[in-house]
PATI-746008 format. One record per residue (C-alpha): chain; x, y, z. Coordinates in nm, 2 decimals, always signed. Last residue first. Example, Ala and Ser with C-alpha at 12.3 -4.5 7.8 and 13.67 -1.06 7.14 Angstrom:
// residues 2
<c->A | x->+1.37 | y->-0.11 | z->+0.71>
<c->A | x->+1.23 | y->-0.45 | z->+0.78>
This chain:
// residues 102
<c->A | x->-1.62 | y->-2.49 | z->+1.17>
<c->A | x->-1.50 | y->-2.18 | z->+1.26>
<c->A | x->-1.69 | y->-1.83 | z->+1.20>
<c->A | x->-1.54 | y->-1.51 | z->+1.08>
<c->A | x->-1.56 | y->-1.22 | z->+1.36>
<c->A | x->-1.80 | y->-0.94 | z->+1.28>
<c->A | x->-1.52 | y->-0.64 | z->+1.27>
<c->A | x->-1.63 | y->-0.33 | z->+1.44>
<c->A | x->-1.41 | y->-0.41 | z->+1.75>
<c->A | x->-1.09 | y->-0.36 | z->+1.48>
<c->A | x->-1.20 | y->-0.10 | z->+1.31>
<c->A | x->-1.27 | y->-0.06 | z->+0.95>
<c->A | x->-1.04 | y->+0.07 | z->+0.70>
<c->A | x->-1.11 | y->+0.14 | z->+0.34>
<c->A | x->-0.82 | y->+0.14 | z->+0.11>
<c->A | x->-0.71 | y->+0.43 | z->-0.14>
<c->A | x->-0.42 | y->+0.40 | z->-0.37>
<c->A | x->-0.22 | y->+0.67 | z->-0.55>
<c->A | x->+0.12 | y->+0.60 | z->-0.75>
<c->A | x->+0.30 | y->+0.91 | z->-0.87>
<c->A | x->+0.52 | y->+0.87 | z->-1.13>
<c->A | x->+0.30 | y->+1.05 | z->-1.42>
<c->A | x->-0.01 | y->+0.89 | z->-1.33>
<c->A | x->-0.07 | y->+0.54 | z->-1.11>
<c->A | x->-0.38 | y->+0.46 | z->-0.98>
<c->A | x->-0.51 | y->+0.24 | z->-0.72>
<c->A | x->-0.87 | y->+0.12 | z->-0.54>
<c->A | x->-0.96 | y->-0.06 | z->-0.29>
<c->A | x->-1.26 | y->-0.19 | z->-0.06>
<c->A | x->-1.18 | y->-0.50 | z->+0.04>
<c->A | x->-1.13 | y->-0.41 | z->+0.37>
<c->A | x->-0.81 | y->-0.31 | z->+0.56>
<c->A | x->-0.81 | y->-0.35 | z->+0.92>
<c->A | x->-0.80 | y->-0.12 | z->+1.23>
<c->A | x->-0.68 | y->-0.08 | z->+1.56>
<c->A | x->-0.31 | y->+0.13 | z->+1.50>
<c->A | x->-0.34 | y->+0.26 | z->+1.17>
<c->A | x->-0.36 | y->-0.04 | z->+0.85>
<c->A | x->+0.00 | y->-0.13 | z->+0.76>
<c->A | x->+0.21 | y->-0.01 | z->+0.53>
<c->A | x->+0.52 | y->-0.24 | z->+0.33>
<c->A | x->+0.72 | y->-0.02 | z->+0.08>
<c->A | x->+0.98 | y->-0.22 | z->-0.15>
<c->A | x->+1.25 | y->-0.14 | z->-0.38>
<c->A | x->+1.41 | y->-0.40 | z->-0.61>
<c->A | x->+1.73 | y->-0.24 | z->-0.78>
<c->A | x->+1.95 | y->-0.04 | z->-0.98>
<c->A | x->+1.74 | y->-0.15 | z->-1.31>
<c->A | x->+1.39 | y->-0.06 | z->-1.14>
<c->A | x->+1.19 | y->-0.28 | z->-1.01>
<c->A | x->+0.93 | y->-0.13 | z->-0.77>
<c->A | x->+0.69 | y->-0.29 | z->-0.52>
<c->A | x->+0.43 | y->-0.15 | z->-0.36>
<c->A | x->+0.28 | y->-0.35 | z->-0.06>
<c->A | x->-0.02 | y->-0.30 | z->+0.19>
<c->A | x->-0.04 | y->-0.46 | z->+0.52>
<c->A | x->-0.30 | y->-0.62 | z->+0.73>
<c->A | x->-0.59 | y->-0.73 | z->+0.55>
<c->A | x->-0.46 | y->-0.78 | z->+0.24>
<c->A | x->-0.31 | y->-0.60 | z->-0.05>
<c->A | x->-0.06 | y->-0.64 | z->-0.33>
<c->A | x->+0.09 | y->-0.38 | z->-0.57>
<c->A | x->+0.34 | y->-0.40 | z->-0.82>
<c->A | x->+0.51 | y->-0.14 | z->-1.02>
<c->A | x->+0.76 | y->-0.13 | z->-1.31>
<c->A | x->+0.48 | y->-0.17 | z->-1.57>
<c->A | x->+0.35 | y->+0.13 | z->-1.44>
<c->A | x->+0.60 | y->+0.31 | z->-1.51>
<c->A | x->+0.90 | y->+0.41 | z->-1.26>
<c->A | x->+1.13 | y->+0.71 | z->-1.28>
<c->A | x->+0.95 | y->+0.81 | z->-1.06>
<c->A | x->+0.81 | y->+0.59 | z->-0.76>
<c->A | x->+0.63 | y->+0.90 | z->-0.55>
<c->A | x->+0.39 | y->+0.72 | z->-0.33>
<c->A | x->+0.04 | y->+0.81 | z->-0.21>
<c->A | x->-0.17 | y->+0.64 | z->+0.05>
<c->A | x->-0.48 | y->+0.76 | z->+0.11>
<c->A | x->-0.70 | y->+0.55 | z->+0.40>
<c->A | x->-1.03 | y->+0.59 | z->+0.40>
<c->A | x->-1.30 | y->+0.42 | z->+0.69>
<c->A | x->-1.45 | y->+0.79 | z->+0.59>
<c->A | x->-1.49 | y->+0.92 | z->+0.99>
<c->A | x->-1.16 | y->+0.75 | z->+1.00>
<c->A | x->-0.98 | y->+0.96 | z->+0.73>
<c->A | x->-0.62 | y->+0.81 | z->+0.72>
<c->A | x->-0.36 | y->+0.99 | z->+0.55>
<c->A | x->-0.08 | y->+0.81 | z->+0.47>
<c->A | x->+0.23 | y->+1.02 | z->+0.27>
<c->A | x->+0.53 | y->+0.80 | z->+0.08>
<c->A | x->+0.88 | y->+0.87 | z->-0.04>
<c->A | x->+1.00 | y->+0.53 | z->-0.26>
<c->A | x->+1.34 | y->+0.59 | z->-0.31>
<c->A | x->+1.42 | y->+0.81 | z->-0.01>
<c->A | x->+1.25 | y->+0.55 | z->+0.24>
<c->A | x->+1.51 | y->+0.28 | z->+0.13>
<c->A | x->+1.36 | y->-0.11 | z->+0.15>
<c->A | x->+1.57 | y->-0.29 | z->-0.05>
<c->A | x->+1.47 | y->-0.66 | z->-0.24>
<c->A | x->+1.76 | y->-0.83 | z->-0.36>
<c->A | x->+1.74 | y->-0.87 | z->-0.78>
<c->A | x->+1.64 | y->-1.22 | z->-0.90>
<c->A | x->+1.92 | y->-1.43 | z->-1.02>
């Protein structure tokens, strides 16, 4: 049986800072004792996910984009001595060139 996912803010401590005159956002997240091997990250347009199993648990840290905008595809992460970085570009909502329909 898989372990129950927990979302506990001490577990996973996290800082955002969004740079919009960059379309950047940082997100860093402490996940010691974690390796990399422990983590997981997903990403689409509107939420970002780190996951960490550890052997008390399943913990899980869900951000979304800042009030307006979207993720792109623009991405990158990196984890290094327990400290997991990623950086996403943003783009504003009204910005956006809406997808067409068919």
């Amino acid at each position: 049986m898989a372990p129950s996912t927990v979302t506990d803010r001490q577990r996973l401590p996290t800082q955002l800072v969004h740079d919009s005159s960059l379309n950047r956002l940082a997100v860093v997240v402490d996940v010691l004792p974690a390796t990399v091997d422990d983590l997981s990250v997903t990403v689409g347009s509107t939420q970002l996910r780190v996951t960490c199993e550890l052997p008390d648990g399943c913990f899980e840290r869900t951000i979304v984009p800042p009030r307006g905008y979207w993720f792109t595809d623009e991405r990158n992460a990196m984890y290094n001595n327990g400290v997991l970085s990623v950086s996403l570009g943003t783009v504003h909502r009204r910005n956006r060139r809406p997808i067409p329909t068919r």
